[in-house]
N, C-alpha and C positions, 0 to 999 in steps of 0.2 A: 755619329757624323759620317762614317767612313760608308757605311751603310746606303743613308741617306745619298750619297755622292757618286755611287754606284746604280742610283735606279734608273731605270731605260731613260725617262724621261730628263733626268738631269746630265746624261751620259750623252742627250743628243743635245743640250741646250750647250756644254761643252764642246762638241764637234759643230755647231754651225758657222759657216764662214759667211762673208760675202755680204750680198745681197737677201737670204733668209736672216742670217743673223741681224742686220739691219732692220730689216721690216719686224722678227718679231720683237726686239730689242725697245721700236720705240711703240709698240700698242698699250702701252701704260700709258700715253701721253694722248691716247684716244681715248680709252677705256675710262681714266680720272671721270673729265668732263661729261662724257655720256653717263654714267652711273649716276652723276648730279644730278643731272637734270629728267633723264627717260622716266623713271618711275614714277614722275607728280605730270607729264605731259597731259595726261587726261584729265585731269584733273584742274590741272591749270588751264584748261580749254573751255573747261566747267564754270571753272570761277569768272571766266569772260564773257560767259552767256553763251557759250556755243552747244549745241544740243547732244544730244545723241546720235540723230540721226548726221551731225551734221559732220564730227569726229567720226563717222562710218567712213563717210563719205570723203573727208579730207585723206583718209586710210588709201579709201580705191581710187582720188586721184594723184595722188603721190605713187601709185603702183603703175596707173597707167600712163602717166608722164616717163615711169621708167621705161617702159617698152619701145619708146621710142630710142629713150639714150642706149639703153642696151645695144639695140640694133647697131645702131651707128660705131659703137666703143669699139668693138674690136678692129675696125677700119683704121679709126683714130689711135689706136695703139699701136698698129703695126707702121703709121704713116710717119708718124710723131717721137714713136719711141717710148717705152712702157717709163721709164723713171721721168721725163720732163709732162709726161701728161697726168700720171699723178699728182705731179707738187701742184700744175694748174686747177685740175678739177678738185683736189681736196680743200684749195684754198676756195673754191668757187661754191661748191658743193656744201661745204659742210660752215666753214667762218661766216660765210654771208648770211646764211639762213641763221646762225645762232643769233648776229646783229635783229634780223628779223622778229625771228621772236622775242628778245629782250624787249624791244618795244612795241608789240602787237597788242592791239585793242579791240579786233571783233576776229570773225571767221576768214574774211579778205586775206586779212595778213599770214592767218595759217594757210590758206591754200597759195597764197604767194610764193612760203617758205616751203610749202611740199613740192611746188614745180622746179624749185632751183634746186633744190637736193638731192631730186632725182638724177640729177649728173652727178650722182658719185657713184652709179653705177659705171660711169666711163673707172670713174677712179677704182673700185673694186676690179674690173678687171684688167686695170694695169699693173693694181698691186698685188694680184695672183700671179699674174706670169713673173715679175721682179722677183717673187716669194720663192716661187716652183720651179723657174726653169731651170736654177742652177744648183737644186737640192736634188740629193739623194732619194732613191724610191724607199732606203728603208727607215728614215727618218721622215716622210711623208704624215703617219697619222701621228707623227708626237708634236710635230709641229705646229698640226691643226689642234691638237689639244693644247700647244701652250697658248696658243693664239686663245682658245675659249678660255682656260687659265688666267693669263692679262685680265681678262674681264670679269672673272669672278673676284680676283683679287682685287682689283681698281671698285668692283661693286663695297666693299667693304668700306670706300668713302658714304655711303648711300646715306650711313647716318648724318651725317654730315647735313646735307640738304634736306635732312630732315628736322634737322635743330633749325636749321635756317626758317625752316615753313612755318613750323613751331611758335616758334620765338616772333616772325615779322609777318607771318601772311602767306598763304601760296603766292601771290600775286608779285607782292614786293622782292620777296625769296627769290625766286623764278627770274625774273629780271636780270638781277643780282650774278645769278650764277650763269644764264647765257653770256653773259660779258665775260665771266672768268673763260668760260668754253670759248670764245673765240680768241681768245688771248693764248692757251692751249692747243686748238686745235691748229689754227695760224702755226705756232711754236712747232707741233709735229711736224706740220709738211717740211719744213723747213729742215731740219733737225733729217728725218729721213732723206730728204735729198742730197743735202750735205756727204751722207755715210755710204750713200750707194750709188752706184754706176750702173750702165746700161748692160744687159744681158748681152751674149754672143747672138743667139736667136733676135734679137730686138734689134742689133745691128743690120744682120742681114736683111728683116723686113723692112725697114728705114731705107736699106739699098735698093730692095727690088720693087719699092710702092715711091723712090723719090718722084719717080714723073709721072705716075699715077694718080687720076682726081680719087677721092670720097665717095663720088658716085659709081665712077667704074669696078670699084672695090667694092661696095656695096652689092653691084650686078654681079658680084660671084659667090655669092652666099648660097645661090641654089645647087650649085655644087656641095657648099658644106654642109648644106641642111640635108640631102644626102648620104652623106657619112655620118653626119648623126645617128637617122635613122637604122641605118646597117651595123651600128655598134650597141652590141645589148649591154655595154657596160655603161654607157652613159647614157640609155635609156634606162636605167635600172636605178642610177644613182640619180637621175632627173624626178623619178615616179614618187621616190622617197623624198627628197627635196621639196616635192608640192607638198607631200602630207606635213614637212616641220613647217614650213616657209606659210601655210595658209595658217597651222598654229601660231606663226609667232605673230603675225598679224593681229589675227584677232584678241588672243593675250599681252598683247602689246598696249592694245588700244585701248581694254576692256576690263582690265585686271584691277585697275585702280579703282573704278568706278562701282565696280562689284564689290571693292571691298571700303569705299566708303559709300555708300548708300545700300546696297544689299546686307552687306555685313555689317554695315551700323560704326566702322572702327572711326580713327581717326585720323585725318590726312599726313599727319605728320610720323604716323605707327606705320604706314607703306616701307617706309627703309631698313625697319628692322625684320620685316615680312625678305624682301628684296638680302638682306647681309644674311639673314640666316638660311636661304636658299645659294645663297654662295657660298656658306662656309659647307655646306652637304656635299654639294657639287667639287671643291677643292677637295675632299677627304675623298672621294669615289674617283677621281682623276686618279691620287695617287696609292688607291689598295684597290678597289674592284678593278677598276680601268688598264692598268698595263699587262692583268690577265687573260682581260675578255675581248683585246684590240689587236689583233689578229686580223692582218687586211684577209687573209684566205677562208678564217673563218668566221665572219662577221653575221652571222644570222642568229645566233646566242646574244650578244649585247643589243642587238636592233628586238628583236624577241623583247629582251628581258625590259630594256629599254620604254620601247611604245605602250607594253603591257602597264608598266608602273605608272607612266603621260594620263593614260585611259582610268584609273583608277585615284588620280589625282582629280581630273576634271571630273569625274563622280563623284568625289568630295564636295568639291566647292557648286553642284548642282546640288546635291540633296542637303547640304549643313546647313542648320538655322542661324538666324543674327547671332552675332559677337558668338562664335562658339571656338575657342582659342584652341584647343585637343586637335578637333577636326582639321582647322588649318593650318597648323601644323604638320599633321599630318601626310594633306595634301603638297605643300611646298616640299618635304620631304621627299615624294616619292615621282614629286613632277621632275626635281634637282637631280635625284639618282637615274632618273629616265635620260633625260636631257644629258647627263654627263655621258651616258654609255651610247648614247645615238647619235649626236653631233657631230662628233668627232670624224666618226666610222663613216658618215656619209659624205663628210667633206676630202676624206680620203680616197674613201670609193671615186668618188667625180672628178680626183687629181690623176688618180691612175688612169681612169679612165679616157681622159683627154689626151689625143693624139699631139703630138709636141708641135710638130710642123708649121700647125693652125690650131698653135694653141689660143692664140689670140682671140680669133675670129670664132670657131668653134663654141669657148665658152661665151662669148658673145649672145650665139644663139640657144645656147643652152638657156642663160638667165631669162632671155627674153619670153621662151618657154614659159619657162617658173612664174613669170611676171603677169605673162597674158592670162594664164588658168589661174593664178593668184588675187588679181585687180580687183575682178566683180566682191571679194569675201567682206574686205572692209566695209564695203555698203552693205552687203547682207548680215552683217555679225551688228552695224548698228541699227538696222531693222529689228532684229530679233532681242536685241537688247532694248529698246525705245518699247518691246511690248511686256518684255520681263529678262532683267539684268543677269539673269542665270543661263538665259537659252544661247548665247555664245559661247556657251562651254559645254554643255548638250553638244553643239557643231564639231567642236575638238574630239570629243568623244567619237563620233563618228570617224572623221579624220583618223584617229590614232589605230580606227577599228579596219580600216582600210590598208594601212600601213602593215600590222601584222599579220594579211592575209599577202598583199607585197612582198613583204620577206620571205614567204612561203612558197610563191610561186617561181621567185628571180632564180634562175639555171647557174648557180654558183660558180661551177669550173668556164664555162663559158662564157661567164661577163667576164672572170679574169685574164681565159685566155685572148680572148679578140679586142680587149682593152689595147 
């Protein structure tokens, strides 16, 4: 126990104060309801007659509705105040659309709920600067790992809504459990705002944008999109970000569907696929992960990371129906990729955000991510609507891009001009 109690990562969950401690304290109370329901969405998209192409599609407009909110969030954060514009948008963003989908009956009502959710990109980057601005640099990547942590462990509800689909129906299941999630997700905001207070940084932008419009603030982005570009740190950790971000997409959307109709399984066996890719990923957090997470040296776990992504999505392209070895094997070494790369990238892009404008900045970073990312979801359901396997074929590329990325990024120089 004593052991245990001393490792980096439990040593920083003790030292958080504040505002980190807050935010990472209630991502169980996000993480629950999402693990419920994410992994049967395609599925239950399925069961309402919504096509392939048309699940592509709800993907790239939910992406490009973000590009707008993006834009605008970081104006909204500095204007507003990072902790009262999250309790807004996360109630907006995320409760309302689960109402949505509990009662949605064709395609309409998913693209309803993909444009209203896209405002939680305001709330993402209100809840990064609450998170970041008042933590430590060297408690930075354990942070982001308990943050993916929260979720693997909350994924372990996964069976759960798997008995539910089982036992009542994707359909009725489904329902069922968006209702729980907004009863949840409502309860989070709540709960985090309660616990945490406005940053020093969020004050003063709150002072120096009070008599400033939206729009005027907005007309100064060409300044920061500038600085972006003059920073190879956050150029570096953005290039990596497209290669996960266009992954989780298309695996997002695609994963279920391939593994019931390609692989022949059973809707309701998705959660045991989903818990034992979680239980991989929590073992590699706490023995691979606090060796090879090393913000100075992070081109071994990104390396070792993208390498095992690429040989996972080779699995589930070449494996025939129902072949349980294979995919297993592939969840395994997609978990051990994904724990040792995630983490590393979501730190690289905290370091590298200049604090000033940290707001705004990341702002334009996502919207980046957003705009190169948008077109995939319609492409990955083109290429699935002609064979279920060729959106994983695309990842494979994706991950092939990535570890030529980590090869070329000028290491000591993203760190220093970060």
């Amino acid at each position: 126990m004593n052991t245990l109690l001393k490792h980096p990562l439990f040593q920083t969950l003790r030292e958080l104060k504040g505002n980190p401690r807050a935010c990472v304290f209630t991502e169980p109370m996000f993480g629950i309801p999402y693990n419920l329901f994410y992994p049967f969405f395609s599925v239950y998209m399925l069961a309402l007659g919504v096509t392939d192409q048309w699940i592509g599609a709800i993907a790239s407009l939910g992406l490009a509705s973000q590009i707008l909110t993006t834009v605008i969030s970081g104006a909204i954060v500095d204007k507003y105040g990072r902790r009262l514009t999250l309790f807004i948008t996360d109630i907006v963003s995320f409760s309302i659309p689960c109402l949505i989908w509990a009662f949605a009956q064709d395609v309409r009502y998913f693209a309803a709920a993909a444009v209203i959710n896209s405002l939680y990109r305001i709330s993402h980057t209100a809840w990064t600067c609450l998170m970041i601005e008042e933590a430590e640099q060297r408690h930075l990547v354990h942070i982001w790992t308990w943050v993916t942590i929260s979720g693997i462990c909350t994924s372990f509800f996964t069976p759960i809504g798997g008995w539910f689909v089982g036992r009542y129906g994707v359909i009725a299941a489904m329902r069922g459990i968006y209702i729980f999630a907004f009863i949840m997700l409502t309860a989070k905001a709540i709960v985090l705002y309660a616990y945490s207070t406005e940053t020093p940084r969020g004050r003063e932008r709150m002072i120096e944008t009070r008599h400033r419009s939206l729009t005027s603030l907005l007309g100064e982005y060409r300044g920061v999109l500038r600085q972006i570009l003059r920073s190879p740190g956050i150029v570096a950790a953005l290039s990596l970000m497209i290669v996960t971000n266009i992954y989780a997409t298309v695996n997002g959307s695609f994963w279920g569907v391939l593994f019931t109709t390609k692989l022949g399984f059973p809707e309701s066996q998705i959660s045991l696929f989903v818990m034992l890719r979680s239980i991989i990923m929590a073992v590699c957090f706490f023995t691979v992960g606090p060796r090879l997470t090393s913000i100075r040296n992070f081109r071994l776990p990104l390396w070792l990371g993208f390498s095992a992504c690429f040989l996972s999505q080779l699995l589930l392209v070449l494996m025939p129906a129902r072949s349980i070895l294979p995919l297993i094997a592939s969840v395994l070494m997609e978990a051990t990729g994904w724990a040792l790369a995630s983490p590393m990238i979501e730190a690289l892009l905290a370091v590298a955000l200049e604090s000033h404008e940290r707001a705004r900045i990341s702002a334009m970073v996502y919207m980046a991510l957003i705009l190169v990312t948008s077109p995939f979801g319609w492409i990955a359901g083109q290429l699935s609507a002609a064979d279920r396997a060729l959106p994983f074929a695309l990842n494979m590329v994706l991950f092939g891009i990535g570890i030529v990325l980590v090869r070329i990024i000028d290491v000591r120089r993203t760190l220093q001009t970060s």
